[in-house]
N, C-alpha and C positions, 0 to 999 in steps of 0.2 A: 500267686506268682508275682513278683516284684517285677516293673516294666524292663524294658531291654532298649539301649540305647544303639541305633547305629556305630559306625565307628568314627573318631571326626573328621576324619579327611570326607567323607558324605556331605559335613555341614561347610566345607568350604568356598568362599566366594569369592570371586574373580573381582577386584575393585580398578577398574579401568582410570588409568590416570588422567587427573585434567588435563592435562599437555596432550595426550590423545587424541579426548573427546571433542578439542580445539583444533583439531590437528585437520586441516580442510584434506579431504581426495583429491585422486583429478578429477571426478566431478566435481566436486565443487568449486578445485580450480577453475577450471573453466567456466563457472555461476559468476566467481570473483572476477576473475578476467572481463567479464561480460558486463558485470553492475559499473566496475572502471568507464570502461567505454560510454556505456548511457551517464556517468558521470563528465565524463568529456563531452559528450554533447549537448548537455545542460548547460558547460561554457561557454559551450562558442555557441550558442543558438545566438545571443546579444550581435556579435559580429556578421553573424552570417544570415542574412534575410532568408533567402532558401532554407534554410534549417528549421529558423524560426516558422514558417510556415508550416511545415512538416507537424514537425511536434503542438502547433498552434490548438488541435482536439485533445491533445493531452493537458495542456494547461488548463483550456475550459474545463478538462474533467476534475481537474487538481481545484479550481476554483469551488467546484460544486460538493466537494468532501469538505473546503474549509465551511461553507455555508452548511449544510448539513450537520457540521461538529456544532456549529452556535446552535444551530436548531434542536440537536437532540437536547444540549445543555439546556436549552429553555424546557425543552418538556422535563427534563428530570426534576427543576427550581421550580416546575408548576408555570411555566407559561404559555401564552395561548401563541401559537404560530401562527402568523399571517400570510405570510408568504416568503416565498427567495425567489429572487430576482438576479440572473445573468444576463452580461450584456456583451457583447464583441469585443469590447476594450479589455476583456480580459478582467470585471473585474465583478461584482456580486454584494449583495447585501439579503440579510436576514430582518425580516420584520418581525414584531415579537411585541406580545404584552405581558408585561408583570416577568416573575423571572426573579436571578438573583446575579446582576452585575457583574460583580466580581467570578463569577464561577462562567458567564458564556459568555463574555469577551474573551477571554486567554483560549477556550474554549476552541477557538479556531485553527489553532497556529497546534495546542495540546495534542488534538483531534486527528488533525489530519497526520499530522506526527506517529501516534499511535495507528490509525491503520495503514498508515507507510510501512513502518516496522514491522507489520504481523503481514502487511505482502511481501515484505523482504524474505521475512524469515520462509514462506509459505514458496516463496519463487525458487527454493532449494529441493523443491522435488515436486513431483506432477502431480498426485494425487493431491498433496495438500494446496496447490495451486487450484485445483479441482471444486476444493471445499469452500477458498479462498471467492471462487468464484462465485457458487452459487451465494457467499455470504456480500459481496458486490451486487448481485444483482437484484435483492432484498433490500438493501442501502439503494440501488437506484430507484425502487419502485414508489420507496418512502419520500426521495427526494424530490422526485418526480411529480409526486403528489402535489408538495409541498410549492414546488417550481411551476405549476400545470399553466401557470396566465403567464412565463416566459418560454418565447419561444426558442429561446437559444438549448434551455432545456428539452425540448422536443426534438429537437436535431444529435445534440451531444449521449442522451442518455442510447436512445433506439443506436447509433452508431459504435456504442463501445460496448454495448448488447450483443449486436452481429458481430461485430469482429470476435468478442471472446466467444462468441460460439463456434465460429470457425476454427480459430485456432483450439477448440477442444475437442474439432471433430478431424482434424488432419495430423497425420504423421505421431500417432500414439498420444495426441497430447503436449508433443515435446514443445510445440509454437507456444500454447498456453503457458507456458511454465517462464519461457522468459517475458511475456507480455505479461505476465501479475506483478515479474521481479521489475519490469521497466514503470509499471504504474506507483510500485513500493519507491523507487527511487525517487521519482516526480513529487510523488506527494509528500515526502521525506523533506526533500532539498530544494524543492522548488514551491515552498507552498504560496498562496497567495492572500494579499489583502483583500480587503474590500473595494480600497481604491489605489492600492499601490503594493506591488509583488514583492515579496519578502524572500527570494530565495536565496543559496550559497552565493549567487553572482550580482542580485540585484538590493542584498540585506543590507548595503552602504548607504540604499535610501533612506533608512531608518538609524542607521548609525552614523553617521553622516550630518543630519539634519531632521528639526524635526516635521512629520508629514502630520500637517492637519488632516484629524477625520479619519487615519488608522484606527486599527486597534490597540495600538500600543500607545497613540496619545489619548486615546481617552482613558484607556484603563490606567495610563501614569494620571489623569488629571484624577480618577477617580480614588486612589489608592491613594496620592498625597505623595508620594515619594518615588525618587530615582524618577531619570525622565524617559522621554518617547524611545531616545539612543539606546538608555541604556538596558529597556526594557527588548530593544530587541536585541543586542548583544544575548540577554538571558535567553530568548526564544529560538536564537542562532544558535547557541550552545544545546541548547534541548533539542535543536535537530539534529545534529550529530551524535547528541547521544543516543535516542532511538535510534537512529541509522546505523550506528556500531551494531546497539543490541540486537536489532533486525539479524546482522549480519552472522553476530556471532550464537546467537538461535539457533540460524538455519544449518551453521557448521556441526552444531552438534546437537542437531535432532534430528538431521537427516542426511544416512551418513551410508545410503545405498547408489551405486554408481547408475550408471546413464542407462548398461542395459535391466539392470534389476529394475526399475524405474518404470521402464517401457514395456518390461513384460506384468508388474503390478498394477499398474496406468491400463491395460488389458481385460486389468479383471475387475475395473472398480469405476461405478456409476456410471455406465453408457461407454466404456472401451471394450466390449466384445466383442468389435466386427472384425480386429484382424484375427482374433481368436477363432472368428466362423469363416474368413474366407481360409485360412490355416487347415481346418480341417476339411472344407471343400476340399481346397488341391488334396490333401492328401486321401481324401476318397477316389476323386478322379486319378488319380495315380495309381493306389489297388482297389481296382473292382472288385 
């Protein structure tokens, strides 16, 4: 008997337009809305001391992702890690033997850039904020290693430990989901040198002038060409553009609203307790 073909309206498929799949909800209006904001206050933290203070654990953690980025690049070129080192001032250094120059210098600014943009994108729904997180706290335990003779590390890792744990164990999740998107932004746009902070507000010090002892004058002194400026011009533009593609990721990969969200954020890796006191009351309701 010769096969038998369906009919082809069976084989039809539904090809969602780009414009769509780009097309944010109101959740994720309100992600947008929200990333805006923490982008506002990455400008004015300069002006505003109080502000500055506030977010001042966040920078140190932004400090500890660029140190971390040199560090994994050394282990990938085969170097042996000595230590990282953060101080108050806001600033950090990676010690390192052997290695390959050109690949964990830029390595910093690259680094923290990319896991900016996959918390960006990840900050557009709970579960993956979720995933986001335990993939942070794997990245702190390494760096923490690595950091174990600075004390600034002992204080900054254990305290953004508790906090995302808190915020993973209250109100479905929902806290966690903008504190991964507010770390994505940080480390996006704010990232930092080793001796002088490179972010959307403060990248005039490198373009501007050149800063002895960056990463961006050594790696122009190494490379031979274009200087300190102009290398961070390039590094300035490569934050923005992660930070788009962060953005426009999370618009179209996750593209279920606030309550689908919170009732999935329920059933996924330690969200079952409203789901148990849910069905308490509703026992204690019919006996």
């Amino acid at each position: 008997m010769s096969p038998t073909f369906p009919p082809t309206e069976h084989h039809t498929f539904v090809k969602r337009a780009t414009s769509d799949v780009l097309t944010p909800n109101d959740t994720q209006k309100v992600t947008l809305g929200v990333a805006a904001g923490y982008i506002l206050v990455i400008a004015l933290r300069k002006p505003s001391p109080l502000l500055n203070k506030i977010i001042y654990p966040f920078k140190l953690l932004v400090v500890g992702m660029h140190e971390a980025s040199h560090a994994f690049a050394g282990v990938v070129t085969c170097a042996v890690i000595e230590s990282i080192q953060l101080d108050p001032d806001e600033g950090g250094a990676t010690r390192m033997r052997g290695g390959v120059p050109a690949i964990t210098l830029p390595a910093g600014y690259l680094g923290s850039s990319l896991i900016g943009a996959a918390l960006i994108a990840c900050g557009f729904d709970i579960n993956a904020s979720k995933i986001a997180t335990c993939a942070l706290a794997v990245g702190f335990l390494i760096t923490l290693w690595w950091a174990r003779n600075s004390w600034i590390a002992w204080i900054t890792v254990p305290l953004f430990t508790g906090l995302l744990a808190l915020c993973w164990l209250i109100y479905d999740s929902v806290p966690l989901r903008f504190l991964v998107l507010f770390i994505g932004v940080m480390s996006t746009l704010l990232d930092q040198d080793a001796s002088t902070p490179y972010g959307i507000s403060s990248m005039a010090n490198t373009i501007k002038r050149k800063v002895n002892g960056s990463d961006a004058s050594r790696f122009a002194a190494m490379i031979g060409f274009f200087g300190p400026r102009v290398w961070g011009v390039i590094w300035l533009i490569n934050s923005i553009i992660f930070f788009a593609g962060g953005i426009l990721i999370g618009i179209a990969a996750f593209k279920r609203s606030s309550g689908e969200q919170r009732e999935a954020a329920d059933r996924f890796m330690g969200g079952e307790s409203r789901g148990r006191n849910d069905r308490f009351r509703a026992r204690s309701q019919n006996p």
